[in-house]
DRENPA-3360 file (N, C-alpha, C; in nm, 2 decimals, always signed):
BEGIN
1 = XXXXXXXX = +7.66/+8.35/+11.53/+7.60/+8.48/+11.51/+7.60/+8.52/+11.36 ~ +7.48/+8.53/+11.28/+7.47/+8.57/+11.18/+7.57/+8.71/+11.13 ~ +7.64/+8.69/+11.01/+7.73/+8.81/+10.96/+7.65/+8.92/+10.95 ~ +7.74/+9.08/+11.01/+7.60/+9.15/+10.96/+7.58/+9.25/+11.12 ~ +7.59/+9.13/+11.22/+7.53/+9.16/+11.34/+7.66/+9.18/+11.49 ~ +7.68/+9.33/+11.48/+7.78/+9.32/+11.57/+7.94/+9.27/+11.51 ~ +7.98/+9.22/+11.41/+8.04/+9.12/+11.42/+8.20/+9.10/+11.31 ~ +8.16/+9.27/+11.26/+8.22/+9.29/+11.10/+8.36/+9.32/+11.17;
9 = XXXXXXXX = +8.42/+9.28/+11.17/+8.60/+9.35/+11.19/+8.68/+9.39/+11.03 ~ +8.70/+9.53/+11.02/+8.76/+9.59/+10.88/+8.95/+9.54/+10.94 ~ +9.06/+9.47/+10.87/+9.13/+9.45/+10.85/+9.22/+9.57/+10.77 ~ +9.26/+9.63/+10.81/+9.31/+9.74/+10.76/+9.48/+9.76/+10.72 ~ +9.56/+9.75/+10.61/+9.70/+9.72/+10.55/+9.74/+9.82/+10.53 ~ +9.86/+9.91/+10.57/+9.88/+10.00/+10.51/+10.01/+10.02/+10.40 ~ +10.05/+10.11/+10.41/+10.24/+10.11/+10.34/+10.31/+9.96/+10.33 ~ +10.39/+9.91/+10.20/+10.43/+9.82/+10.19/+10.38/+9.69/+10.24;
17 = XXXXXXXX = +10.28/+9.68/+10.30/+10.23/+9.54/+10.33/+10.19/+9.45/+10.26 ~ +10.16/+9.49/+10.16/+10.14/+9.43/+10.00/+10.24/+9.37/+9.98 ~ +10.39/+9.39/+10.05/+10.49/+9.31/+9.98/+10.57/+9.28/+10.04 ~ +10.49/+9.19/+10.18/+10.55/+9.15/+10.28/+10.67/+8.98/+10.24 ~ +10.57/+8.96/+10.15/+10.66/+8.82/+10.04/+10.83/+8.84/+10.00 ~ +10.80/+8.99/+9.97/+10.97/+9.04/+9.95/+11.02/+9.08/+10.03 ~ +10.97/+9.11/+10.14/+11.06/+9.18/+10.24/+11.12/+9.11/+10.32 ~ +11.21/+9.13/+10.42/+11.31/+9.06/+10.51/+11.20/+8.98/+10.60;
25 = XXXXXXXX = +11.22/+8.81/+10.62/+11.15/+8.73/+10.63/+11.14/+8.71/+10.81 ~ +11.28/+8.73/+10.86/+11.32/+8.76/+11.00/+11.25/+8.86/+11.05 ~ +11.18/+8.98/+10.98/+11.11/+9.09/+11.08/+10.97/+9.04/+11.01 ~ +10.90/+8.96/+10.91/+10.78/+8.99/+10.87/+10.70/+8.85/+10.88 ~ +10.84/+8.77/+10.85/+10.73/+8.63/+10.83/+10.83/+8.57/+10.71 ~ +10.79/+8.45/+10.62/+10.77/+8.43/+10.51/+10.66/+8.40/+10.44 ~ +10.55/+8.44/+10.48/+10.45/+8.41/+10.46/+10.40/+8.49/+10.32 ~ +10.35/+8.53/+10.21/+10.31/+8.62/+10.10/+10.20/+8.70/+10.17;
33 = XXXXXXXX = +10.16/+8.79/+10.13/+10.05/+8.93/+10.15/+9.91/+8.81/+10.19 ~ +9.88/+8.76/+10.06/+9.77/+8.66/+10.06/+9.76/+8.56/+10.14 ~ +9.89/+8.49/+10.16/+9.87/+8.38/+10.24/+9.86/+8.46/+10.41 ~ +9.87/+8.56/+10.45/+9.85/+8.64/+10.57/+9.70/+8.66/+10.55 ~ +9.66/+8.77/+10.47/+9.49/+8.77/+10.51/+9.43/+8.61/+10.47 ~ +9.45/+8.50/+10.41/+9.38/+8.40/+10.41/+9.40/+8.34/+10.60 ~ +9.54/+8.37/+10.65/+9.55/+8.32/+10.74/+9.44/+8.39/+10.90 ~ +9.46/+8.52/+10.88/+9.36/+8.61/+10.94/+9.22/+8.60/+10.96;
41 = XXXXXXXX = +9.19/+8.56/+10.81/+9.05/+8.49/+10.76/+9.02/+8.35/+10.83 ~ +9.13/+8.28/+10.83/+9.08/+8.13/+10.94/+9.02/+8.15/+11.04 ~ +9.12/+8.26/+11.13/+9.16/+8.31/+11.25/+8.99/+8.36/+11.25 ~ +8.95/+8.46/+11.19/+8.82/+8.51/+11.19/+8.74/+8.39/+11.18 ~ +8.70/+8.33/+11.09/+8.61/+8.21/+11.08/+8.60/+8.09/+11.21 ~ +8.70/+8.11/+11.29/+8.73/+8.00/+11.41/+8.69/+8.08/+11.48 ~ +8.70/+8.22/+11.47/+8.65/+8.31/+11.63/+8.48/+8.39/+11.59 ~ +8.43/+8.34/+11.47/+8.30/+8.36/+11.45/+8.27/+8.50/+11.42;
49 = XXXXXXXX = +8.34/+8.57/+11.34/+8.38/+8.72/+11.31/+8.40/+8.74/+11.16 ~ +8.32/+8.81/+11.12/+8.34/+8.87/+10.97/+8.45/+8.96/+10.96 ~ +8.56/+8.90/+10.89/+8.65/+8.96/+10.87/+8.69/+9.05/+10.70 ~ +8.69/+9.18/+10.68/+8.71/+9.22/+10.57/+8.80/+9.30/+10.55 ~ +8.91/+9.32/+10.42/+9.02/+9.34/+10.44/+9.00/+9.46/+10.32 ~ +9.11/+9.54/+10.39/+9.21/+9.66/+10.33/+9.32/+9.69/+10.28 ~ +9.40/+9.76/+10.16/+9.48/+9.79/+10.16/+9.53/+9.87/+10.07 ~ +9.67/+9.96/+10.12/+9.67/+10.05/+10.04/+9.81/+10.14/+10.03;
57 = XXXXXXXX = +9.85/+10.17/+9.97/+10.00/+10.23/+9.98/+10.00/+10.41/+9.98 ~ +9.91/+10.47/+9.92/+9.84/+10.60/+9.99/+9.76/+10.62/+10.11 ~ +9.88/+10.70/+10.16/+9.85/+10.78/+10.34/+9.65/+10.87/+10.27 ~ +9.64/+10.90/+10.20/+9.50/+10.97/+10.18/+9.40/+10.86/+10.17 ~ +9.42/+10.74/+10.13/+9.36/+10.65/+10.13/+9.29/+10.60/+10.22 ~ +9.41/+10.59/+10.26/+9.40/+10.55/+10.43/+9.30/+10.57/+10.51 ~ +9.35/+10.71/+10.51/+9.23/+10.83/+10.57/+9.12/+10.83/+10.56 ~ +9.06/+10.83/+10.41/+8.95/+10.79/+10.33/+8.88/+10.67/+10.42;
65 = XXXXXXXX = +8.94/+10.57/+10.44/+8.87/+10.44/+10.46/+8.88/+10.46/+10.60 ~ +8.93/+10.48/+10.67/+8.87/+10.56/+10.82/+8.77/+10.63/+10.86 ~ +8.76/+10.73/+10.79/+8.66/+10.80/+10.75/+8.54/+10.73/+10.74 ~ +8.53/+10.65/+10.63/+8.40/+10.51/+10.61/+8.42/+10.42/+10.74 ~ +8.48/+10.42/+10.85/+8.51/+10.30/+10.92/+8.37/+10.29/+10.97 ~ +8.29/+10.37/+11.04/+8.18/+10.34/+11.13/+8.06/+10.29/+11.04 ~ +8.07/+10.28/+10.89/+8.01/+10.24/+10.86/+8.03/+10.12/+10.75 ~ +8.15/+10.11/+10.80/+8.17/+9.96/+10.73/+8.19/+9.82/+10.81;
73 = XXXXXXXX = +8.21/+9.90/+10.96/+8.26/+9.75/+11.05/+8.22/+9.80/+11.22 ~ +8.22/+9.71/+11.30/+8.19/+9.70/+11.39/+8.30/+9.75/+11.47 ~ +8.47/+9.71/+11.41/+8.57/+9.72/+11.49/+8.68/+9.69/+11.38 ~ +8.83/+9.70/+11.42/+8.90/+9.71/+11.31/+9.04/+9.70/+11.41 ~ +9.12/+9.62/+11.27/+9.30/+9.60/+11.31/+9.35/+9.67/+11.23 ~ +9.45/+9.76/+11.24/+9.53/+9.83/+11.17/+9.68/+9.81/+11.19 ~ +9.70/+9.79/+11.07/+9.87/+9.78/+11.07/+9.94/+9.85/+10.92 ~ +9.93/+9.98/+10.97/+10.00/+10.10/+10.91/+10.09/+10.08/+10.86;
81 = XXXXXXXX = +10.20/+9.99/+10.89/+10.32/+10.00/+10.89/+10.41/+10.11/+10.92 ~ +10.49/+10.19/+10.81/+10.56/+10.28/+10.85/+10.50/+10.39/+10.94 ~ +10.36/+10.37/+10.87/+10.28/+10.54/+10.86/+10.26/+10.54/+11.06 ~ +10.26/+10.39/+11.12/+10.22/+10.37/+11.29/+10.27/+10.54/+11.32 ~ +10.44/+10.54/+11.25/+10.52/+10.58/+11.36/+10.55/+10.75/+11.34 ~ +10.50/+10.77/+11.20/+10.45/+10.91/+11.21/+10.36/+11.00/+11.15 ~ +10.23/+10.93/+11.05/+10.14/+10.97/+11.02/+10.01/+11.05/+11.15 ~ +10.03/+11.18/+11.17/+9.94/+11.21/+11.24/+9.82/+11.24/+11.16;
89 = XXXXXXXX = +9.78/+11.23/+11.06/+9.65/+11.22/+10.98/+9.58/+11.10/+10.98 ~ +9.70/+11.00/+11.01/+9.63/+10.88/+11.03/+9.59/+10.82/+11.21 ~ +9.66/+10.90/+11.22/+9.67/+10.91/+11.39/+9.49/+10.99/+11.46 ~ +9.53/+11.12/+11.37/+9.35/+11.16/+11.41/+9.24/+11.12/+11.35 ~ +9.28/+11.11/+11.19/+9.15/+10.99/+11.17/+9.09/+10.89/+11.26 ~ +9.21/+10.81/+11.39/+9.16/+10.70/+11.43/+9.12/+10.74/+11.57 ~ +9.16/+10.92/+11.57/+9.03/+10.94/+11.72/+8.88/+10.90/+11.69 ~ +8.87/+10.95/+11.61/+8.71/+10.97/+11.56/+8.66/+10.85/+11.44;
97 = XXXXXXXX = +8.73/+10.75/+11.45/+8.70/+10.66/+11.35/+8.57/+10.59/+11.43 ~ +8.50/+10.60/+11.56/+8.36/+10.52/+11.57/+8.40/+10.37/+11.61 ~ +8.47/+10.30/+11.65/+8.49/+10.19/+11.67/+8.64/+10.16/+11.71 ~ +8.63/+10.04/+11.80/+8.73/+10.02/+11.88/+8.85/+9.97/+11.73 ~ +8.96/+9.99/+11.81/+9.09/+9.97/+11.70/+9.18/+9.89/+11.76 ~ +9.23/+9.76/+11.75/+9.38/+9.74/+11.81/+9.47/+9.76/+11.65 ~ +9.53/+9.76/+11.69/+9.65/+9.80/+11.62/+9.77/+9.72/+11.61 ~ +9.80/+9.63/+11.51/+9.90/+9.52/+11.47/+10.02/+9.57/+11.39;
105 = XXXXXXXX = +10.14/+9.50/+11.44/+10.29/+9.51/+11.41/+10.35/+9.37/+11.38 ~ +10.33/+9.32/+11.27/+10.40/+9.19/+11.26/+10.54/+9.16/+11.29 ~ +10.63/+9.26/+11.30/+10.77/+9.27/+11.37/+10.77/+9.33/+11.53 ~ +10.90/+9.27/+11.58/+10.89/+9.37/+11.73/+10.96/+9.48/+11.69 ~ +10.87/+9.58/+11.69/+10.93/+9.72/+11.66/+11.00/+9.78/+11.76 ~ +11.02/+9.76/+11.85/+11.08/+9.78/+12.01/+11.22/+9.69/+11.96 ~ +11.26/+9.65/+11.88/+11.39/+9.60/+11.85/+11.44/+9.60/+11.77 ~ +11.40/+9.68/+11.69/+11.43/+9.76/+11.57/+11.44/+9.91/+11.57;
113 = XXXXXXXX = +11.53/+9.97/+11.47/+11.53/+10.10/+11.45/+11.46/+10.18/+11.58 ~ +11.54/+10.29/+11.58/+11.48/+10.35/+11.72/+11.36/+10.46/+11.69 ~ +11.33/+10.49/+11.56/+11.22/+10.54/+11.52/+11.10/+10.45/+11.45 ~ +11.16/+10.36/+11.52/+10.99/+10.23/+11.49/+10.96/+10.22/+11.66 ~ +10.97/+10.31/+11.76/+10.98/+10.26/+11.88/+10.88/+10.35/+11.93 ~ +10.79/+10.46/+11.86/+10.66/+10.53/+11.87/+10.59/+10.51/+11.79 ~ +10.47/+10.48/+11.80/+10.33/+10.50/+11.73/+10.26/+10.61/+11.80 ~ +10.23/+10.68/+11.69/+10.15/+10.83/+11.67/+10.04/+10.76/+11.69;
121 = XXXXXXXX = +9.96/+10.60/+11.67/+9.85/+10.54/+11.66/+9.75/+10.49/+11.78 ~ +9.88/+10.43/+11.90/+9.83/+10.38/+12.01/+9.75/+10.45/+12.08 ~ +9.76/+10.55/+12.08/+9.65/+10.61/+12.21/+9.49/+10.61/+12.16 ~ +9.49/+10.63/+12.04/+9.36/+10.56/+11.95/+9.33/+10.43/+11.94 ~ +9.41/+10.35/+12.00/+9.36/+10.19/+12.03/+9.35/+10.14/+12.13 ~ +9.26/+10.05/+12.13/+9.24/+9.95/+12.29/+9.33/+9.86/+12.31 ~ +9.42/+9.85/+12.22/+9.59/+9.82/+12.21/+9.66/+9.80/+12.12 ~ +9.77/+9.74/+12.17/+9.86/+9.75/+12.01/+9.98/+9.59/+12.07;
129 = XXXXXXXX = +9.95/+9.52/+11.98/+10.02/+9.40/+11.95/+10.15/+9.44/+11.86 ~ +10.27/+9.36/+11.92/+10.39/+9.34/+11.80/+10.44/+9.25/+11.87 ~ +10.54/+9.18/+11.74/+10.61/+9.11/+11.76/+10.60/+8.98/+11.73 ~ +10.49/+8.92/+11.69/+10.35/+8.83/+11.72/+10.37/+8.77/+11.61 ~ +10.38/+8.77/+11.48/+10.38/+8.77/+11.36/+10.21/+8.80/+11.32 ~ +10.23/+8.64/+11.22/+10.06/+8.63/+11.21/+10.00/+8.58/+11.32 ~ +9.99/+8.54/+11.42/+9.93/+8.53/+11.55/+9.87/+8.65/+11.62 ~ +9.95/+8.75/+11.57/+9.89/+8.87/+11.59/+9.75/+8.96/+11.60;
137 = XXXXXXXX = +9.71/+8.88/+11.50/+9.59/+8.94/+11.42/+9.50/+8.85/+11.54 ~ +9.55/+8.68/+11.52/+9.46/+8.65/+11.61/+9.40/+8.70/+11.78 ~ +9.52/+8.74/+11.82/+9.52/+8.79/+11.93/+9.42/+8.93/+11.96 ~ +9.43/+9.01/+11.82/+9.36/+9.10/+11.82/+9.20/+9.07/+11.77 ~ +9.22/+9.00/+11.72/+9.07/+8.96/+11.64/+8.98/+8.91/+11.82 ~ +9.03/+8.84/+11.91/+9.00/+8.80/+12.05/+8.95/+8.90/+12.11 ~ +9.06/+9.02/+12.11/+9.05/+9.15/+12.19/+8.92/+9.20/+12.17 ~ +8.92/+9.21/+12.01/+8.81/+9.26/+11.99/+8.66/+9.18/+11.96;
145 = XXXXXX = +8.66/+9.11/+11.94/+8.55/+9.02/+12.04/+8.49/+9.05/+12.14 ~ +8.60/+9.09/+12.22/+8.58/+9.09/+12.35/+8.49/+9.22/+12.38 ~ +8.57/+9.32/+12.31/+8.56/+9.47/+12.32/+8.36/+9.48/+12.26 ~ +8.37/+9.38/+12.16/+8.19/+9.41/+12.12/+8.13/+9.32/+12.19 ~ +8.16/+9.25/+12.29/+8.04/+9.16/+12.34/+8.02/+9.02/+12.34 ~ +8.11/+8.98/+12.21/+8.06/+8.86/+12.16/+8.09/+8.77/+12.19;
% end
């Protein structure tokens, strides 16, 4: 399927994700920031999906680029990080964001901290992945395939 057509998934990073390289490698990976979206990027290219990425360490930002969502992509993964578990700005942004959302957790947050154990996000998504690492994305990049038709 030509890029363009149905097909665009916005990859969306939020709080500290950028510096998943430094962070504890047991909840995140060891993987670097880049070597994750390049890995996401395969993930997309194997499942025939334009994948285009986000990121951002401002909650307004955020917002912002939600805001643009219906007209930058077909559908979209979001992984907020902190902001999942209590940004409700980013929470209603993603009622009305225009396109289906899953929502990725590269840690199991269900086994961590007991205030990583809500997302203010999920009920704005057709689901929400954790635990997964980088496989995650793939899983959701599937979902959402699925969710547009393709």
């Amino acid at each position: 399927m030509p890029i363009g057509h149905n097909n665009r998934i916005h990859v969306m990073h939020g709080v500290n994700l950028d510096q998943i390289g430094r962070r504890d490698p047991a909840h995140y990976g060891g993987m670097s920031f880049l070597q994750l979206e390049q890995a996401v990027d395969a993930f997309a290219v194997g499942l025939d999906v334009d994948a285009r990425f986000f990121q951002t360490n401002h909650e307004g930002e955020f917002v912002e680029e939600l805001h643009r969502l219906v007209n930058l992509a077909d559908a979209a993964i979001v992984n907020a990080g902190a902001w999942s578990h209590y940004s409700r700005a980013i929470g209603d942004a993603l009622q009305f964001a225009g396109v289906p959302v899953v929502e990725v957790h590269l840690s199991d947050v269900m086994a961590r901290e007991p205030w990583r154990h809500v997302s203010v996000l999920s009920d704005a998504c057709v689901a929400t992945i954790a635990g997964k690492g980088v496989d995650g994305y793939r899983d959701a990049l599937e979902i959402l395939k699925r969710e547009l038709g393709l």
